[in-house]
C-alpha positions as CSV (number, residue, x, y, z in Angstrom):
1,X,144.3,-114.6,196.6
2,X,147.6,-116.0,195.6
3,X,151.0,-114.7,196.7
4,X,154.6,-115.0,194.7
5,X,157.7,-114.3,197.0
6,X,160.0,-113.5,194.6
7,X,163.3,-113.0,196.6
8,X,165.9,-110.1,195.7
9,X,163.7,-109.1,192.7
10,X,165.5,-106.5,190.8
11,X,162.4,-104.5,188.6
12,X,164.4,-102.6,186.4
13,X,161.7,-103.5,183.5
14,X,160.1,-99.7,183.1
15,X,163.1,-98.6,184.7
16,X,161.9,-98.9,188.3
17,X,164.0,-100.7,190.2
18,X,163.2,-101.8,194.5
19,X,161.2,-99.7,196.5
20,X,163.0,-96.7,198.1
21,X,163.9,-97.5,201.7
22,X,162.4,-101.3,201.0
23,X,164.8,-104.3,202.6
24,X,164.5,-108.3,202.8
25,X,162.1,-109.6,199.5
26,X,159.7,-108.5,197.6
27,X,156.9,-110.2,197.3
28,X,154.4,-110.0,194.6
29,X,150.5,-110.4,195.6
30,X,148.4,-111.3,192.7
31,X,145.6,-109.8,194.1
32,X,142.5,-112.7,193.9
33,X,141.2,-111.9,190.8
34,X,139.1,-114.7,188.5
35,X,142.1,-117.7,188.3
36,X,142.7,-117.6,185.2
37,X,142.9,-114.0,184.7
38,X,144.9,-113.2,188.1
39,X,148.2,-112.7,186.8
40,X,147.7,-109.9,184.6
41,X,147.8,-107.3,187.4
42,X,149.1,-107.3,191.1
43,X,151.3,-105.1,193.4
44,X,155.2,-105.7,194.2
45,X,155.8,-104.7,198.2
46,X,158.7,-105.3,200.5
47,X,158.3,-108.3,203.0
48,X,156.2,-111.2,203.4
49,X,153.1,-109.7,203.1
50,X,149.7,-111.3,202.4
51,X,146.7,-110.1,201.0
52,X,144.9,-108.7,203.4
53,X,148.5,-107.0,204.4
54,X,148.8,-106.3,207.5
55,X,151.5,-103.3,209.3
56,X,152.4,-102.1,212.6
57,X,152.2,-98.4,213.5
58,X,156.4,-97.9,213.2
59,X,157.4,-101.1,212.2
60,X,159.4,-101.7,209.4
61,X,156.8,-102.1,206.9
62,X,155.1,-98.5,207.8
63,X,157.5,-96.5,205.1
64,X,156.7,-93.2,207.2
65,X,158.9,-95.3,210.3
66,X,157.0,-93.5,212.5
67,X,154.5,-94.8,215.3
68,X,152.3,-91.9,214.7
69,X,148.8,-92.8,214.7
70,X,149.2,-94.3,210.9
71,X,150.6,-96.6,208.4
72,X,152.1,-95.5,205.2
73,X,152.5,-99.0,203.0
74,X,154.5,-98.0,200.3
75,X,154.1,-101.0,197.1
76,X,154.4,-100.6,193.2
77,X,151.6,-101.9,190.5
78,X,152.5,-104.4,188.0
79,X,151.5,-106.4,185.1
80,X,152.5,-109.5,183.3
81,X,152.9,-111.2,186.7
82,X,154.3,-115.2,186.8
83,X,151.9,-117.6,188.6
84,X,153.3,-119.8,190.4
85,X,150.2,-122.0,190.4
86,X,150.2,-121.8,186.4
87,X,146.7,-121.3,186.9
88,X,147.2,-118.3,185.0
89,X,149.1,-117.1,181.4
90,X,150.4,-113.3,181.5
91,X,148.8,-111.0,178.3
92,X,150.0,-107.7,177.4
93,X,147.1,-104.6,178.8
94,X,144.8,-103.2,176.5
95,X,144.1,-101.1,180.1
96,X,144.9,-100.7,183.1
97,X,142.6,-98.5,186.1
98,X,143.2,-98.0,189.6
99,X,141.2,-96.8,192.9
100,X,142.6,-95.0,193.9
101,X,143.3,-93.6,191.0
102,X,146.5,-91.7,192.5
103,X,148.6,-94.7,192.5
104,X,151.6,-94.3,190.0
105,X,151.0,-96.6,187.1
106,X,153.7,-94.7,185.1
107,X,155.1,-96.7,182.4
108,X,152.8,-99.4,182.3
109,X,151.6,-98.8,179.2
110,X,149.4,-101.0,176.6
111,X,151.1,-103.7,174.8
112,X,153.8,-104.9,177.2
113,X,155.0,-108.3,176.9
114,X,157.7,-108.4,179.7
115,X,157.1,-108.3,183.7
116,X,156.7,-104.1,184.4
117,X,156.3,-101.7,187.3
118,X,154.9,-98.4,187.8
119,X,156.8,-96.0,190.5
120,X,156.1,-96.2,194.0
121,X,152.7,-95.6,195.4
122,X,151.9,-95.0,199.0
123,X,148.4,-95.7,200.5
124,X,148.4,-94.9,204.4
125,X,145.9,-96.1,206.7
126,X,144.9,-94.2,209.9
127,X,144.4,-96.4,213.1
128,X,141.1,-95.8,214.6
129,X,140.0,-94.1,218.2
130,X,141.0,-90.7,219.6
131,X,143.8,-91.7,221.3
132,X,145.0,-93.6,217.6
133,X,145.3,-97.2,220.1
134,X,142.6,-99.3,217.8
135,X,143.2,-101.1,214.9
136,X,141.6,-99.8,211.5
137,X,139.4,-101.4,209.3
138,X,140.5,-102.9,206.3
139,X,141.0,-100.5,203.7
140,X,141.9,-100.9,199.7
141,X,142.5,-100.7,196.6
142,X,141.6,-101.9,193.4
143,X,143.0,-102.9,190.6
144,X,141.5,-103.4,187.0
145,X,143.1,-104.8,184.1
146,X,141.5,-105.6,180.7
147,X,143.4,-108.3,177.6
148,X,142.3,-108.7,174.0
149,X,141.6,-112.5,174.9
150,X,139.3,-114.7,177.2
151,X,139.3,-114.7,180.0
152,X,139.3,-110.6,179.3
153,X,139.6,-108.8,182.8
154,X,142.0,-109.4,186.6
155,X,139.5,-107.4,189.1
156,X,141.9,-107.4,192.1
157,X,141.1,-106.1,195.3
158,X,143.9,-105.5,198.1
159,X,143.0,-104.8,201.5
160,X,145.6,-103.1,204.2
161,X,145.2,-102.9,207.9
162,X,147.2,-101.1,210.5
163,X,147.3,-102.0,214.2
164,X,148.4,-100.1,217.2
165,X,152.4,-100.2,217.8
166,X,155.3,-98.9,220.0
167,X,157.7,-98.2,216.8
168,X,161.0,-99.3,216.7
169,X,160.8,-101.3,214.0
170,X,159.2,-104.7,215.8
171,X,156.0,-106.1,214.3
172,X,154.6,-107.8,217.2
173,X,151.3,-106.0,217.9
174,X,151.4,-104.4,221.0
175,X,148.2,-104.9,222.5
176,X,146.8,-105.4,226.5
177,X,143.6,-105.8,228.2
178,X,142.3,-106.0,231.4
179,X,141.5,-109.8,232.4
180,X,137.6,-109.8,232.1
181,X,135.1,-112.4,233.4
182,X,132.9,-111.7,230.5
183,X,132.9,-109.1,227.7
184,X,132.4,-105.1,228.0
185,X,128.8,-104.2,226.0
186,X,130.0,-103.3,222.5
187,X,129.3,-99.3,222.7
188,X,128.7,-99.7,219.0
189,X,125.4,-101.3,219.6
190,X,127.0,-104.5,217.9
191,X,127.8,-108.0,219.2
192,X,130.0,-108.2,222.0
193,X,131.7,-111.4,222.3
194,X,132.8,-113.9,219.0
195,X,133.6,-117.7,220.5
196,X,135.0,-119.6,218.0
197,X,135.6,-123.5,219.3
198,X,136.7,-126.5,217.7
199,X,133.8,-128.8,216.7
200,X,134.0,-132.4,218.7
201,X,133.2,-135.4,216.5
202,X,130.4,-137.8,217.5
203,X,132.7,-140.5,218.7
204,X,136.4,-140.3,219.4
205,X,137.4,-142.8,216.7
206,X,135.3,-140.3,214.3
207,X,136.9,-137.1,212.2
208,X,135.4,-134.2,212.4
209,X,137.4,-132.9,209.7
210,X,139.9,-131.3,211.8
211,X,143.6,-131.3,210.4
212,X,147.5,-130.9,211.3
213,X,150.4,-131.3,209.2
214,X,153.6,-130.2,209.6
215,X,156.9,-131.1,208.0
216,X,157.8,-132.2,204.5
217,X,158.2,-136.0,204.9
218,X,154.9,-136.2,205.2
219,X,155.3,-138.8,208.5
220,X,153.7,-135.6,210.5
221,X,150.3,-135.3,208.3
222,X,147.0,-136.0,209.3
223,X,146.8,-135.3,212.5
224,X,143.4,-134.4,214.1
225,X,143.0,-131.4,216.5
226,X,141.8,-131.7,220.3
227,X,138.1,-130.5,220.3
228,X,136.9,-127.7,222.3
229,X,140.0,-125.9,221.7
230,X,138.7,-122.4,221.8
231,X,139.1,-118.7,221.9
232,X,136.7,-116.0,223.4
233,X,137.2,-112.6,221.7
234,X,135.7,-109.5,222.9
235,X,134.1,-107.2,220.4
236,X,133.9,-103.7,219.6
237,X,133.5,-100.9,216.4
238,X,130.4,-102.3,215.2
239,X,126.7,-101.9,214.8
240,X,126.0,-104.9,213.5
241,X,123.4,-103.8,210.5
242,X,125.4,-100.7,208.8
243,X,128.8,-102.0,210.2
244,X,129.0,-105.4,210.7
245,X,133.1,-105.7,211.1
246,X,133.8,-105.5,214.3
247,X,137.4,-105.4,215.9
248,X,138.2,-108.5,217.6
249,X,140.6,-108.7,221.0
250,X,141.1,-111.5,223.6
251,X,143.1,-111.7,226.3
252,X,145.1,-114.6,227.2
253,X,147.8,-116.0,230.0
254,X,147.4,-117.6,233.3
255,X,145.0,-114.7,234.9
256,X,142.4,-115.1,232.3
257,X,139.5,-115.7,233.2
258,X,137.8,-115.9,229.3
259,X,141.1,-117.9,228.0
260,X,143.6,-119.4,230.2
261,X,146.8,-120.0,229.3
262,X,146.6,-122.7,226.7
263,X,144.6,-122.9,223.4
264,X,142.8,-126.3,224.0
265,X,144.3,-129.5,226.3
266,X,147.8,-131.2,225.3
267,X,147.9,-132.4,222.1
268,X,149.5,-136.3,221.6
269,X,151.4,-136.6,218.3
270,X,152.4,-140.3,217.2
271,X,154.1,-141.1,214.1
272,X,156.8,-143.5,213.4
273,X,156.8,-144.6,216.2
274,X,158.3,-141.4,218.0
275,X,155.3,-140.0,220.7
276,X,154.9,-136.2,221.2
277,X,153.0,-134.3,223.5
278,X,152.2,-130.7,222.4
279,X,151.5,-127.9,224.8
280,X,150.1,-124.8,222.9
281,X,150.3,-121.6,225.4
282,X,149.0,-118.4,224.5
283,X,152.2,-115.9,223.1
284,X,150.5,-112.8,223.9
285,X,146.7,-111.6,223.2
286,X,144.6,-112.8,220.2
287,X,143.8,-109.9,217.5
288,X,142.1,-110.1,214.4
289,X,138.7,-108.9,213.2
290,X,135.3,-110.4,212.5
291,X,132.0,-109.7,210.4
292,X,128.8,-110.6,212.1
293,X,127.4,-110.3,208.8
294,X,129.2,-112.8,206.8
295,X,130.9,-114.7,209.1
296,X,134.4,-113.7,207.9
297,X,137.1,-114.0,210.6
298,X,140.5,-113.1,210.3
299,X,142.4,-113.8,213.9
300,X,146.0,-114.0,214.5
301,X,146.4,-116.8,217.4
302,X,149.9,-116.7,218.6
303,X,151.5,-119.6,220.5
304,X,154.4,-120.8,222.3
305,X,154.3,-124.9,221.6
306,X,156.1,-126.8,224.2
307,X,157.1,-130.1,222.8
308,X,157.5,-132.9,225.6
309,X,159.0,-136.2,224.4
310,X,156.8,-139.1,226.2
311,X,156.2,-142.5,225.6
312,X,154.2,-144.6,223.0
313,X,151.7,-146.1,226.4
314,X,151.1,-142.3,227.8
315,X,151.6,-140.0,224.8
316,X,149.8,-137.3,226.7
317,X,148.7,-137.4,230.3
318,X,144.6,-138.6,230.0
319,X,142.3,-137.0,232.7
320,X,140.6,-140.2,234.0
321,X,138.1,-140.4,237.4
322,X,138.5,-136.2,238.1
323,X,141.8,-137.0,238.3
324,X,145.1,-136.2,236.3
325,X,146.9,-140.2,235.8
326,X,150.5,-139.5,235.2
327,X,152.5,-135.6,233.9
328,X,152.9,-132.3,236.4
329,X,150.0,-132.7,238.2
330,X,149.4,-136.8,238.8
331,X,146.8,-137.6,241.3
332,X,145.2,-133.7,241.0
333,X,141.8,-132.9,240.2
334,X,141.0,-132.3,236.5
335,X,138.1,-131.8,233.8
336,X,137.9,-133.6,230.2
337,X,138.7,-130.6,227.4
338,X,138.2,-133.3,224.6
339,X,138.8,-136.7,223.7
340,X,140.9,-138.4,221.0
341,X,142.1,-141.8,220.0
342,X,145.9,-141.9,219.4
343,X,145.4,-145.0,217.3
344,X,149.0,-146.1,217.4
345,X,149.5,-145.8,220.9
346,X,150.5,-148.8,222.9
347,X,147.9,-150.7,225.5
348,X,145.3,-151.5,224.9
349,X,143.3,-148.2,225.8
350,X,143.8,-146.2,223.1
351,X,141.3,-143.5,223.9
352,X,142.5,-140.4,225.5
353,X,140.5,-137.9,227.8
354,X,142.6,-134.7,227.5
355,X,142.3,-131.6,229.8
356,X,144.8,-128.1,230.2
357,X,144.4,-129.4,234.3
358,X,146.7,-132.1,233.0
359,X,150.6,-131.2,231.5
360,X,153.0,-133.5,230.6
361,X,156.3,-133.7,233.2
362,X,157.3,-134.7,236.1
363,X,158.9,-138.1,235.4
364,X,156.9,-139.1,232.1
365,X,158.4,-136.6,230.1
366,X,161.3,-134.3,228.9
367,X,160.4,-130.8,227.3
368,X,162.9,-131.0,223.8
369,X,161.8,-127.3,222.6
370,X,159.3,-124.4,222.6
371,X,158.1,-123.3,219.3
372,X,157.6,-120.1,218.6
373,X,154.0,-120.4,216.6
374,X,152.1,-117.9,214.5
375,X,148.6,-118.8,213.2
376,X,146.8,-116.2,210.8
377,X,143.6,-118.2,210.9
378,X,141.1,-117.2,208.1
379,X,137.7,-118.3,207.1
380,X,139.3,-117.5,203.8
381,X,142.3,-118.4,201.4
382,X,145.2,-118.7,203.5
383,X,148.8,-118.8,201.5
384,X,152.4,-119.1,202.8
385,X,155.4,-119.0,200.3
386,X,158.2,-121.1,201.5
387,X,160.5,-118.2,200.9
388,X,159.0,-116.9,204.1
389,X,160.3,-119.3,206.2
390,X,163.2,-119.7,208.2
391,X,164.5,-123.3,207.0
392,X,168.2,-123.2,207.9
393,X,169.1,-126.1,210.2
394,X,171.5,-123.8,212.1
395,X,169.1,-124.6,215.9
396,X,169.0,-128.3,214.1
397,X,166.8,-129.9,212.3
398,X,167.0,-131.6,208.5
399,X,167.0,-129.6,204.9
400,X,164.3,-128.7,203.7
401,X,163.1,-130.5,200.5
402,X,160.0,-129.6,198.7
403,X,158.6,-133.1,198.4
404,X,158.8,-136.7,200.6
405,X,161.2,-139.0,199.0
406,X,159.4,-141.1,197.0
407,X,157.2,-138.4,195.8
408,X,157.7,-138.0,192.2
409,X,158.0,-133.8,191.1
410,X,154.8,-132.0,190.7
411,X,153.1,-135.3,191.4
412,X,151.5,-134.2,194.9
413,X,148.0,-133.7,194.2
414,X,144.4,-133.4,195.4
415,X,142.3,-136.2,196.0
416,X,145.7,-139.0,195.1
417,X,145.5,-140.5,198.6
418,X,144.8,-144.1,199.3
419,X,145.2,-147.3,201.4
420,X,145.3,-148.1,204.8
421,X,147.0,-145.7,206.3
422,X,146.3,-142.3,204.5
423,X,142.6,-143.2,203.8
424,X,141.4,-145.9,205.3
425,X,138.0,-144.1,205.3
426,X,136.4,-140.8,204.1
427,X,134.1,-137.8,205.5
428,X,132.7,-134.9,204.6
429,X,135.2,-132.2,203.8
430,X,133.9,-129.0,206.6
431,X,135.2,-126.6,203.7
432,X,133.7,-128.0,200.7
433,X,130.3,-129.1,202.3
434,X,128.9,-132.6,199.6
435,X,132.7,-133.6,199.0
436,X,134.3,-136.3,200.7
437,X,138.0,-136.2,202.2
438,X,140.3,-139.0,202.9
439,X,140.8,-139.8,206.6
440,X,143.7,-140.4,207.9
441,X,144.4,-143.3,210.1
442,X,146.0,-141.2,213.4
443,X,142.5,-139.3,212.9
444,X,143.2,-135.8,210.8
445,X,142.7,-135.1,207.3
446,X,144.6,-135.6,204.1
447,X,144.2,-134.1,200.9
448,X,147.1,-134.5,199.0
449,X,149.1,-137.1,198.5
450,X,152.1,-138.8,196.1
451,X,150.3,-140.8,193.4
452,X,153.3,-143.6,194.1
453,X,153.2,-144.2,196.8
454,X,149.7,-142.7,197.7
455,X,149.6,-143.6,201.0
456,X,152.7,-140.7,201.7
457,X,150.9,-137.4,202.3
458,X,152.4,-134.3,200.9
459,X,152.4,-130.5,200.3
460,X,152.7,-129.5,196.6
461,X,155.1,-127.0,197.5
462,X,157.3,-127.1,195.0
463,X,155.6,-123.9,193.0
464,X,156.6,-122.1,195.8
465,X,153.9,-122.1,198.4
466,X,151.1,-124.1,200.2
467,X,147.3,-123.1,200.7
468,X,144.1,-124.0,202.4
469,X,141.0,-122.6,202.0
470,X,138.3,-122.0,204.9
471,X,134.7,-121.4,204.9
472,X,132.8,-118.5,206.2
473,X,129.3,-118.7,206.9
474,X,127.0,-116.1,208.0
475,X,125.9,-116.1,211.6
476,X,122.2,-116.9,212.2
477,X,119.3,-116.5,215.7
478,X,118.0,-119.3,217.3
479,X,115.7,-118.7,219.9
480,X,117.9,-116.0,221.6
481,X,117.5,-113.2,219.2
482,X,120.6,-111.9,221.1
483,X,122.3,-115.1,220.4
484,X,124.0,-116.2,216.6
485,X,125.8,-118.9,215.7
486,X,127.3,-120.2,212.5
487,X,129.3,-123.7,211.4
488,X,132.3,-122.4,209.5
489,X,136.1,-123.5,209.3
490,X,139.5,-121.6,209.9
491,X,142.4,-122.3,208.5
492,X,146.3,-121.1,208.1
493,X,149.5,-122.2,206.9
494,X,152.6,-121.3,209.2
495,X,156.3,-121.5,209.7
496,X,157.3,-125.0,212.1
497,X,160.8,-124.3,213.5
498,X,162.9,-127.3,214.3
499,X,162.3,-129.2,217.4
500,X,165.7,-129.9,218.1
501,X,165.1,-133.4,218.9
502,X,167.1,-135.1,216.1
503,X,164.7,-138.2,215.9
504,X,161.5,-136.1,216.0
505,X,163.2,-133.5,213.2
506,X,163.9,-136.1,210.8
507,X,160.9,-138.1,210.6
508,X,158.9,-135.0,210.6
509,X,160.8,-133.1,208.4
510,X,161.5,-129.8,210.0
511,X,161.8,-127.4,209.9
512,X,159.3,-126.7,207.2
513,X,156.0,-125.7,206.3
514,X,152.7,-126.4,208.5
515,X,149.0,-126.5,208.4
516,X,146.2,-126.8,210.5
517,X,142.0,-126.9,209.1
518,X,139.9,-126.3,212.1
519,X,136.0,-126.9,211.9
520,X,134.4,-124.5,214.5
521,X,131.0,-123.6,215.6
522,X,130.8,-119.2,216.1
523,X,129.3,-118.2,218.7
524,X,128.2,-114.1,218.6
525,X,126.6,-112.8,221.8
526,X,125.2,-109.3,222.8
């Protein structure tokens, strides 16, 4: 699945020109057809929409702009798309079928050579329950169009969802629970509870695959995440054997019991010499669906990411002895979350125990920012187009540029990275299991780099957009038939605003574009 924002797009080709009522960009989804074949067909819709798209009940991408129990996603279907990835040459239709078969395809006609679309199509999807408060399943379409030459056919298939809202035009899912100390029993007969929780290395001077990178200087790449991060979602709407996609919801905040407050312990950032202690809080409940079949997740983990400015000898407080040695809370009781070794931290300790018992503050730190963070973590292909960013430095912050400086254009590629600092050693990539990944010498992952220098890490955004692609692996019983578990990875690319800390902001490079790979073990449980 591949995804072309392409800004005020006119599409007066076939004499259709922007969707009635749309506003902002359209954005073009190719659709995830074979690569080579995936431009020939996609749909045009009004947003920043990815495939699977996802809509509000009477937000502003439900055309009906009604919060009544349903989502109308209005789109048009087009052919002789531009991929950005050049993965893919456009060829004029021999045909063209849809399933629906309703959708309006008029004027796209066999033999065009020049980017066309139909008229506007609508495809609502109904929310689910009897009171119209749960999320639907994914439903879609499909697309099919056929070329004269190899490779010969773009099989597309678009999935929409629509989840609960209060109208009004806001597309924050509006969604509570009751704080649980365990999960209801699924009524569906299915699995109740999903844990998904970040997989700790063997050592803390080991990878275990784990990536952040954020920024476009490529000073902020490579970072590892803390282990044991997790999130406990509570399942319901499936049988598991005839349904097996179940409808995923966690609660979060300070009075839950499942999921506390924060997604894993304090993270410490050091690059360049400037030290950063994360805070990643909860931003409301966790939604997103999973299939105890195949292992696919789709989650949307929303966060609020304090960023505290420390020092290069205590990055992050470290939970030492049961007790918390410097932030908030010095001198309180604590327990170890995970350990990590900030390798360029100063002193000669350079392991640290981290635990949520332990914030930054007090006196060893200053809080520069809160970052509002959305993460649409998928065991599948996650892709974010630049476009769909907010990269103005009006709150501070640098330009954006789509490269580091040094980095030569469309150089940035997979597998370029070397020397001491962006590989001094390799493991085994957790989304490509029998390939190896460079290492990156503050712990993470790198898998791009500059080819001069190749020790600068780098997005190759300059087609327009980053991806990452996860791994989904189908859950399987131990000796708890009641039990499945499943090694898989989640990944997503998301918007970093500025920190407004001018020193942090221009060695990162933000704001800009960010991603994160997490290596998880799933955990399913009646």
């Amino acid at each position: 699945m591949r995804i072309l924002n392409t800004g005020a797009l006119v599409l007066l080709l076939g004499t259709h020109a922007l969707l009635p009522g749309s506003v902002g960009a359209q954005t073009t989804i190719l659709g995830g057809g074979k690569a080579g074949a995936d431009c020939y067909v996609g749909i045009s819709i009004a947003g920043a929409a990815t495939n699977p798209v996802t809509c509000q009940d009477g937000a502003a991408c439900d055309s009906d702009g009604a919060a009544d129990g349903k989502c109308t996603f209005s789109f048009q279907v087009c052919e002789f798309l531009t991929d950005p990835s050049a993965a893919c040459t456009a060829q004029p239709l021999t045909s063209l079928t849809t399933n629906p078969a309703t959708l309006d395809t008029t004027g796209l006609v066999p033999g065009q050579s020049t980017l066309t679309c139909g008229g506007n199509s609508t495809f609502v999807v109904n929310l689910r329950g009897a009171q119209h408060n749960k999320p639907s399943k994914f439903k879609k379409i499909k697309l099919t169009g056929k070329v004269a030459s190899a490779p010969k056919k773009d099989v597309d298939v678009i999935k929409f969802k629509c989840t609960p809202g209060t109208g009004g035009g806001t597309t924050t899912t509006s969604t509570t629970i009751p704080s649980v100390t365990e999960c209801p029993t699924n009524a569906s007969g299915g699995p109740s509870s999903l844990v998904f929780s970040v997989v700790a290395p063997a050592t803390p001077s080991q990878s275990n695959g784990s990536n952040l990178s954020t920024g476009w200087t490529g000073a902020s790449h490579g970072f590892p995440i803390t282990p044991n991060a997790k999130v406990t979602m509570c399942l319901s709407d499936c049988d598991g054997t005839t349904d097996t996609e179940c409808t995923g919801l966690a609660d979060t905040g300070p009075t839950s019991v499942l999921n506390g407050a924060n997604f894993g312990a304090p993270l410490p950032l050091l690059a360049g010499g400037a030290p950063v202690c994360v805070v990643n809080k909860f931003n409301g409940n966790v939604t997103g669906t999973a299939d105890v079949g195949t292992g696919v997740v789709l989650s949307n983990v929303h966060l609020a990411s304090e960023i505290w400015l420390t020092t290069t000898t205590q990055v992050c407080p470290r939970c030492t002895s049961g007790k918390c040695d410097s932030g908030a809370k010095k001198n309180q009781n604590c327990t170890v979350d995970g350990t990590l070794r900030v390798v360029n931290s100063v002193g000669p300790n350079k392991i640290y125990p981290l635990s949520r018992d332990c914030p930054p503050g007090g006196t060893d730190g200053t809080k520069a920012s809160t970052l509002d963070i959305l993460l649409p973590l998928t065991t599948g292909t996650s892709t974010l187009a630049k476009s769909s960013c907010t990269l103005t430095t009006a709150n501070g912050g640098v330009p954006f540029q789509d490269r580091p400086n040094g980095c030569a254009p469309g150089s940035c590629s997979a597998g370029s990275c070397s020397g001491s600092s962006a590989c001094p050693s390799k493991t085994d990539d957790p989304a490509n299991p029998g390939q190896q990944i460079c290492v990156d010498i503050k712990g993470g992952t790198n898998l791009r780099c500059c080819p001069s220098p190749s020790s600068t890490p780098c997005f190759d955004s300059e087609g327009g957009s980053i991806s990452r692609t996860g791994l989904a692996s189908a859950p399987v019983a131990g000796a708890d038939p009641n039990v499945l578990t499943a090694t898989e990875v989640l990944v997503a690319d998301f918007c970093v605003p500025a920190t407004k800390s001018p020193s942090v902001d221009q060695l990162t490079g933000l704001p800009g574009l960010g991603e994160t790979v997490l290596p998880v073990t799933t955990t399913w449980s009646k």
